[in-house]
PDB file as gemmi writes it, atoms N, CA and C in Angstrom:
CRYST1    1.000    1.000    1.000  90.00  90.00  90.00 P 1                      
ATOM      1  N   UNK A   1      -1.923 -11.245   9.525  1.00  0.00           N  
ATOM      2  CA  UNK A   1      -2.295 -10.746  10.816  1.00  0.00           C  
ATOM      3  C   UNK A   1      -1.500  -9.462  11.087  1.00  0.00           C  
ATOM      4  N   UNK A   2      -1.925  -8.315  11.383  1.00  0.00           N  
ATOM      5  CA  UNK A   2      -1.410  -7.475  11.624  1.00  0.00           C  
ATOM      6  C   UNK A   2      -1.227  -7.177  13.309  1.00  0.00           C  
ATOM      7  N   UNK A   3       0.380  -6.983  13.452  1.00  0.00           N  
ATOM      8  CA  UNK A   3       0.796  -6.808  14.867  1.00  0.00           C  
ATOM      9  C   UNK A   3       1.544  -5.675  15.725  1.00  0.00           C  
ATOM     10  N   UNK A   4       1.678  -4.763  14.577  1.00  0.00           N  
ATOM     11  CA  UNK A   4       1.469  -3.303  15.216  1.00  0.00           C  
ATOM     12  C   UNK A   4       1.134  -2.300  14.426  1.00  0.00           C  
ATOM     13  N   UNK A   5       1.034  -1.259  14.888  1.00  0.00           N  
ATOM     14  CA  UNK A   5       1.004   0.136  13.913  1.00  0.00           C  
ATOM     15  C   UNK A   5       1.905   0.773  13.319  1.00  0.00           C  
ATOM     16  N   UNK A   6       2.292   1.400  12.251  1.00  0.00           N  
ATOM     17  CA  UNK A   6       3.572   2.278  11.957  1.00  0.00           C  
ATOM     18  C   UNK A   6       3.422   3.543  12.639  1.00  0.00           C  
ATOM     19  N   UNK A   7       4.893   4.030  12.661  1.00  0.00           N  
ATOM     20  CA  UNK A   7       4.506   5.616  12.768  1.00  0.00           C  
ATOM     21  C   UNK A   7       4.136   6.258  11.542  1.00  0.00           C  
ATOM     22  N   UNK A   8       4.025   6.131  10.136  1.00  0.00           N  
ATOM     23  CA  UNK A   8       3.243   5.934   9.260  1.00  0.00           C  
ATOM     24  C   UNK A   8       1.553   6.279   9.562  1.00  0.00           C  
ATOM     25  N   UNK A   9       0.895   7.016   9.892  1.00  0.00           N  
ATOM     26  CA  UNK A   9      -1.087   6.693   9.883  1.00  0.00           C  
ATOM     27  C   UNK A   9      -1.157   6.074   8.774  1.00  0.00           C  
ATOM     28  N   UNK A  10      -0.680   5.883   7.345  1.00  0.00           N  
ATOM     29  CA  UNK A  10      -1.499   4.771   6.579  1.00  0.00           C  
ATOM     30  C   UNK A  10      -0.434   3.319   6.399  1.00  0.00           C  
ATOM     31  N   UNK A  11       0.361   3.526   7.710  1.00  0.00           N  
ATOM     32  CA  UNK A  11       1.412   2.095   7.418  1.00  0.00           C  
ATOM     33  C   UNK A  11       1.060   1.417   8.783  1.00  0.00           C  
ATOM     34  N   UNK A  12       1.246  -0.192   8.408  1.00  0.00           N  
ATOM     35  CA  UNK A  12       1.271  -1.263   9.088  1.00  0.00           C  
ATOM     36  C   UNK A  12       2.148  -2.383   9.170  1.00  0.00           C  
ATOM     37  N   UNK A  13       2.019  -3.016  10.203  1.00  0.00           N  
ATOM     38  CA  UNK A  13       3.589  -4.164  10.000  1.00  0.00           C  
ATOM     39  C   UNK A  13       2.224  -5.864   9.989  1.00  0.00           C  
ATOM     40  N   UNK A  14       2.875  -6.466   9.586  1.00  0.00           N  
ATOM     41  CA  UNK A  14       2.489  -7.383   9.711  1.00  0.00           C  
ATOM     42  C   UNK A  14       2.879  -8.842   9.632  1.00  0.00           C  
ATOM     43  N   UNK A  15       2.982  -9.728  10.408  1.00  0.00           N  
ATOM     44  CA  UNK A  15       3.349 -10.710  10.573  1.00  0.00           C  
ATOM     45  C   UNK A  15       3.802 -11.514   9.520  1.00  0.00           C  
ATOM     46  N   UNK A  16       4.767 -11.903   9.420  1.00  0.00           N  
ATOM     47  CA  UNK A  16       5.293 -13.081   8.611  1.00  0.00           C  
ATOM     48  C   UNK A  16       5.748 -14.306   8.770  1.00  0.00           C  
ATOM     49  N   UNK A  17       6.019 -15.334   7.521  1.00  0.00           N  
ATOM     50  CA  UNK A  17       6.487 -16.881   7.844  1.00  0.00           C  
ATOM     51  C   UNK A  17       7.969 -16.616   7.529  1.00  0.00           C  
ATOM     52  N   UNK A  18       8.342 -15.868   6.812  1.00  0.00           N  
ATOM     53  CA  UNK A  18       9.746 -15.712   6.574  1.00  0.00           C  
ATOM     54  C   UNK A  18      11.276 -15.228   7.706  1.00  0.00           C  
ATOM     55  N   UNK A  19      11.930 -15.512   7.526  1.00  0.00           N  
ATOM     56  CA  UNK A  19      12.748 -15.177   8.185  1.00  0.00           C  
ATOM     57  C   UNK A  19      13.645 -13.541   7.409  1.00  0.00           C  
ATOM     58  N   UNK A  20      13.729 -12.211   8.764  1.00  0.00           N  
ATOM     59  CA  UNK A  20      14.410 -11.476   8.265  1.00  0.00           C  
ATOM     60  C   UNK A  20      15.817 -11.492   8.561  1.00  0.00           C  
ATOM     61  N   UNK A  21      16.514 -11.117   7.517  1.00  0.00           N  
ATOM     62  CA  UNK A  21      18.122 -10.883   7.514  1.00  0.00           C  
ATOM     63  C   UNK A  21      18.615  -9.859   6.750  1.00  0.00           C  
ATOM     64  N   UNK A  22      19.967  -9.829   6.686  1.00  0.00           N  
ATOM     65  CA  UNK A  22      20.815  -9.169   5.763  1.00  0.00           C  
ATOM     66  C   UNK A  22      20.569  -9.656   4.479  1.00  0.00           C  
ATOM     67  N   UNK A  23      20.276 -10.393   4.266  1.00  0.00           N  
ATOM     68  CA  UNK A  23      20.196 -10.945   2.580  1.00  0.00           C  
ATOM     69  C   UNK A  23      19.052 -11.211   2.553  1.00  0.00           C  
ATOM     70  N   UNK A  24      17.790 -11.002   3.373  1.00  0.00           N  
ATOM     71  CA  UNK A  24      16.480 -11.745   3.105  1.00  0.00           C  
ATOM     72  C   UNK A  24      15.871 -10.263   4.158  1.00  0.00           C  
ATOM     73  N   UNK A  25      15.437  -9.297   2.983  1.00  0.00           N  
ATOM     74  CA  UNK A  25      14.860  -8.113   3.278  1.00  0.00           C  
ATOM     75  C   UNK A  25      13.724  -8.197   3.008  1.00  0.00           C  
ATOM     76  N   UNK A  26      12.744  -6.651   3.106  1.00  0.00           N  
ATOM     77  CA  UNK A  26      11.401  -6.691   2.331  1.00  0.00           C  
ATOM     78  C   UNK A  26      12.214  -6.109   0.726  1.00  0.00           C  
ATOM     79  N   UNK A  27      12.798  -5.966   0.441  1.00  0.00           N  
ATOM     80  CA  UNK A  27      13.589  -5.414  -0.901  1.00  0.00           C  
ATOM     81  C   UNK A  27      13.390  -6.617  -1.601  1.00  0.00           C  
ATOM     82  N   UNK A  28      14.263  -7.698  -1.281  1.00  0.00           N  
ATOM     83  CA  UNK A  28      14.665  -9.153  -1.902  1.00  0.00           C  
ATOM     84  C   UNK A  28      12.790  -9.585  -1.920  1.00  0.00           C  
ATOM     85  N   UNK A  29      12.034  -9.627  -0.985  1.00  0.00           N  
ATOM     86  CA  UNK A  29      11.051  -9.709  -0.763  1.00  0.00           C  
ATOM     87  C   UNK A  29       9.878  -9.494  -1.810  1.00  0.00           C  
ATOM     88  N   UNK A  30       9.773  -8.281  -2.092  1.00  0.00           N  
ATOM     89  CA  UNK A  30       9.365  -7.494  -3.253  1.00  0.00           C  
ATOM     90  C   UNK A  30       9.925  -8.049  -4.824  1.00  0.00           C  
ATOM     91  N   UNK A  31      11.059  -8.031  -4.733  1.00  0.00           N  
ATOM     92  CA  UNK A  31      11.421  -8.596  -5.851  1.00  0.00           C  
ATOM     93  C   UNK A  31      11.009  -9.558  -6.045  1.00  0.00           C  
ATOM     94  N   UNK A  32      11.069 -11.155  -5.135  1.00  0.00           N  
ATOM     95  CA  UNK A  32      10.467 -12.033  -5.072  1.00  0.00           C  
ATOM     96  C   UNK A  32       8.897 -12.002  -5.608  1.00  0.00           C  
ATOM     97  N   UNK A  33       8.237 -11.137  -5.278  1.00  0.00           N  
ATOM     98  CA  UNK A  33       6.713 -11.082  -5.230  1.00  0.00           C  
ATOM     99  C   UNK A  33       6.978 -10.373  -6.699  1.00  0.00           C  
ATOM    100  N   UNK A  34       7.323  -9.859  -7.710  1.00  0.00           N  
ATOM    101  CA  UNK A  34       7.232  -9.772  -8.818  1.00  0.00           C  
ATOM    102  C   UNK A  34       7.362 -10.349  -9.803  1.00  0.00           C  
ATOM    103  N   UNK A  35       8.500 -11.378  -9.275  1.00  0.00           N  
ATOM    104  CA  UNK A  35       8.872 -12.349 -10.321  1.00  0.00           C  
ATOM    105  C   UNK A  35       7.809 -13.197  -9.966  1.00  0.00           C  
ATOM    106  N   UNK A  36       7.087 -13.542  -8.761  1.00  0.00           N  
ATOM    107  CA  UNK A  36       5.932 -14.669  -9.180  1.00  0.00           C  
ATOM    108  C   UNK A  36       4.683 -13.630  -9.775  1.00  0.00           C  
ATOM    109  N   UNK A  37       4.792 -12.765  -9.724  1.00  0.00           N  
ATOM    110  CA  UNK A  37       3.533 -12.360 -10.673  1.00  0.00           C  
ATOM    111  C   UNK A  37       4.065 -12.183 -12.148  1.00  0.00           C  
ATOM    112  N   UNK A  38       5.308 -12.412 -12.719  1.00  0.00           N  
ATOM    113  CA  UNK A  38       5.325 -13.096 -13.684  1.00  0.00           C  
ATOM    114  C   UNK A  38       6.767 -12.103 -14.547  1.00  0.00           C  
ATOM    115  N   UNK A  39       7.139 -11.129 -13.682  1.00  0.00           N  
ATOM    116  CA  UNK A  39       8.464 -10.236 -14.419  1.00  0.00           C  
ATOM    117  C   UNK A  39       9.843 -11.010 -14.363  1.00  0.00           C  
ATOM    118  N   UNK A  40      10.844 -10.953 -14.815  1.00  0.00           N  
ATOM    119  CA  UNK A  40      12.036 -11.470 -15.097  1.00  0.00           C  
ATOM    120  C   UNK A  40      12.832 -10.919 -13.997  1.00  0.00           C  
ATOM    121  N   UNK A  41      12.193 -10.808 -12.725  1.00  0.00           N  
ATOM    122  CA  UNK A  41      13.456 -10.238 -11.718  1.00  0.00           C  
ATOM    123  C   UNK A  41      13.635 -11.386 -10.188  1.00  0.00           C  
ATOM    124  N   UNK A  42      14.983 -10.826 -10.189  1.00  0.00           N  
ATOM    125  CA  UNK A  42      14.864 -12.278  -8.802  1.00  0.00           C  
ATOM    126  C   UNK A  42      15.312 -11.409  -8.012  1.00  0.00           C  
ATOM    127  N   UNK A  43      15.040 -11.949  -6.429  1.00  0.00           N  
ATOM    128  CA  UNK A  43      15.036 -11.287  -5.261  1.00  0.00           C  
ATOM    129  C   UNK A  43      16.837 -12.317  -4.767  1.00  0.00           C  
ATOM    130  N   UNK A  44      17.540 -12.416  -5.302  1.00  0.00           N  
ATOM    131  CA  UNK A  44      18.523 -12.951  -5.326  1.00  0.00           C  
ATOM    132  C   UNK A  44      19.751 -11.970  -5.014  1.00  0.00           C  
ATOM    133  N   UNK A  45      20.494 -11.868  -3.862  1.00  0.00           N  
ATOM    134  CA  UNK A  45      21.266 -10.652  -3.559  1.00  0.00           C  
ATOM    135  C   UNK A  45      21.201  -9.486  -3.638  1.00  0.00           C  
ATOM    136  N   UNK A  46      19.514  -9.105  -3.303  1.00  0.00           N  
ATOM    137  CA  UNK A  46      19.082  -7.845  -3.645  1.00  0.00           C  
ATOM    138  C   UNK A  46      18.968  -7.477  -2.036  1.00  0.00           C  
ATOM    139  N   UNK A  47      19.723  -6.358  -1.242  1.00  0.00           N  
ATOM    140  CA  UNK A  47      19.818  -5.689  -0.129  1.00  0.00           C  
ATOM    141  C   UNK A  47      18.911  -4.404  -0.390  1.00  0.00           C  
ATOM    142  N   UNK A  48      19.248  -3.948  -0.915  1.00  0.00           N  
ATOM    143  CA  UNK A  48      18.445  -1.957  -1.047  1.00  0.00           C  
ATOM    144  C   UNK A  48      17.935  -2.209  -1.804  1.00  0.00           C  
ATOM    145  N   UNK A  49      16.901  -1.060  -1.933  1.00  0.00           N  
ATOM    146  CA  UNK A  49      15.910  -0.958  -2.989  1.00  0.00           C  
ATOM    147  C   UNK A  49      16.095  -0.397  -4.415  1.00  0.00           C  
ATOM    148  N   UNK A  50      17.059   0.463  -4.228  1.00  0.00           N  
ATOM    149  CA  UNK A  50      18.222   0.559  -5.244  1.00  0.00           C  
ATOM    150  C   UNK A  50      18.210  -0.383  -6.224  1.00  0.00           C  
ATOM    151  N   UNK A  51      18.628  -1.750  -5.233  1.00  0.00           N  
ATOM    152  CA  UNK A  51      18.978  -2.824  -6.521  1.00  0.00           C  
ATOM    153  C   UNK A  51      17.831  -3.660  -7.229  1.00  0.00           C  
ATOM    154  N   UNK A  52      16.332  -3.253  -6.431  1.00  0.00           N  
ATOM    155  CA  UNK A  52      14.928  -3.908  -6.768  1.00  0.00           C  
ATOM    156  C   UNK A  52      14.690  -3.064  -8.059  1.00  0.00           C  
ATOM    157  N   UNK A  53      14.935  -1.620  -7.887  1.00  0.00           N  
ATOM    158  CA  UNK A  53      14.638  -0.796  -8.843  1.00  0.00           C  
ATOM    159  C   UNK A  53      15.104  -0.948 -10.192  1.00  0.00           C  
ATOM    160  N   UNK A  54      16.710  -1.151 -10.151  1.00  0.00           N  
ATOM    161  CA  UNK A  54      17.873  -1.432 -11.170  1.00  0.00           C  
ATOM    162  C   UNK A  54      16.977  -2.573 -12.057  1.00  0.00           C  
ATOM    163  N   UNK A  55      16.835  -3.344 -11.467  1.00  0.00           N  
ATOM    164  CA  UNK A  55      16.016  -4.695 -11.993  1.00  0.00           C  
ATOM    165  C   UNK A  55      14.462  -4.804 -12.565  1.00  0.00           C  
ATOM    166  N   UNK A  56      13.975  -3.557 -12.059  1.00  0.00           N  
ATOM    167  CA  UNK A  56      12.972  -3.207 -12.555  1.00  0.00           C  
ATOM    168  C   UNK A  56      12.816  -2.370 -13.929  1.00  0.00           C  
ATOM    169  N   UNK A  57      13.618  -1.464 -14.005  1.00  0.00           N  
ATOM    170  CA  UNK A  57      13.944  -0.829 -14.910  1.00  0.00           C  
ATOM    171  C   UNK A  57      14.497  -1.442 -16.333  1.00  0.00           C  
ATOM    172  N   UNK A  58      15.209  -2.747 -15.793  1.00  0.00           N  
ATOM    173  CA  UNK A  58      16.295  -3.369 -17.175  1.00  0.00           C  
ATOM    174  C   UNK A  58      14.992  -4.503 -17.248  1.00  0.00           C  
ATOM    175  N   UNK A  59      14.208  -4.950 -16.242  1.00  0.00           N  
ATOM    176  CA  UNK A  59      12.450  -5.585 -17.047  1.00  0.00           C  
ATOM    177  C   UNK A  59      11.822  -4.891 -17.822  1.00  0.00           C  
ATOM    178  N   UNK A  60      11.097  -3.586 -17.465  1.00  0.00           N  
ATOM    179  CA  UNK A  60      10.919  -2.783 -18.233  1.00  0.00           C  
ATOM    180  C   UNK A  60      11.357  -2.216 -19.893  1.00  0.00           C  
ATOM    181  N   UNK A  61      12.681  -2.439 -19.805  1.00  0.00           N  
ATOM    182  CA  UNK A  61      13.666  -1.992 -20.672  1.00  0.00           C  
ATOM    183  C   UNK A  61      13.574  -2.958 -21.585  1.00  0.00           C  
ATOM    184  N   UNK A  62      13.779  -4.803 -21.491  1.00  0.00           N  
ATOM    185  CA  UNK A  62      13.388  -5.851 -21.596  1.00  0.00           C  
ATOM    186  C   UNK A  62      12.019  -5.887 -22.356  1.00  0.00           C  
ATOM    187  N   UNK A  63      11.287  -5.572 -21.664  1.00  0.00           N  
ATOM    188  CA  UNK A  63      10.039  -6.098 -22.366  1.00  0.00           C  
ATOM    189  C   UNK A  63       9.339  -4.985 -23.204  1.00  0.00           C  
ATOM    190  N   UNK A  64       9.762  -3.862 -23.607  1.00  0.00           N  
ATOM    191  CA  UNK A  64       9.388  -2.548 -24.128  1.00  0.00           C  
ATOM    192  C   UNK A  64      10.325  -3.231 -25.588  1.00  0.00           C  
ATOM    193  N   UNK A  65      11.713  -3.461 -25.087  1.00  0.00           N  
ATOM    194  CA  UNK A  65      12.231  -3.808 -26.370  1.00  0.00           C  
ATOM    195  C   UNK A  65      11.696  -5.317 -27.464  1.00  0.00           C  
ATOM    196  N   UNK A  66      10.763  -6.318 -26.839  1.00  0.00           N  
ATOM    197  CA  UNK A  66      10.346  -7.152 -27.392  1.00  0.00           C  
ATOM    198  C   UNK A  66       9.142  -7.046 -28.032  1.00  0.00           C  
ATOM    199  N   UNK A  67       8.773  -5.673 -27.565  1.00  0.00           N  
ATOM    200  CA  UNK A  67       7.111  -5.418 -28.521  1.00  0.00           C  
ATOM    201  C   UNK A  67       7.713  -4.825 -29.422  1.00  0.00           C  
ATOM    202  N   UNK A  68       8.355  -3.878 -29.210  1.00  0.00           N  
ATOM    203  CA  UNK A  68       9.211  -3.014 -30.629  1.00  0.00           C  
ATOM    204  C   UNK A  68       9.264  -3.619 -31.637  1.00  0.00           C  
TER     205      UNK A  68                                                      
END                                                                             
């Protein structure tokens, strides 16, 4: 359900079941939502996106080196 507009024109917010915090971001969030689509990363003490990225990169890095 969407419940407001961004200042963004192509961004939106939208309602959630989750609870937000300091340790439970859309960062940790994201991460979360990758590892269930099936990558080796956890949304586990991940604050910035910084550290979603870091984790993305050493998956990447990870799975480039197992086709090799």
């Amino acid at each position: 359900m969407i419940v407001a507009p961004s200042t963004d024109p192509d961004g939106l917010f939208y309602a959630a079941q989750s609870e937000y915090n300091l340790f439970h971001t859309c960062n940790a969030w994201t991460a979360d939502a990758l590892h269930e689509a099936g990558l080796p990363i956890s949304g586990d003490n991940v604050i910035f996106s910084g550290q979603v990225m870091s984790r993305v990169d050493e998956a990447a890095e990870s799975q480039c080196q197992s086709v090799w």
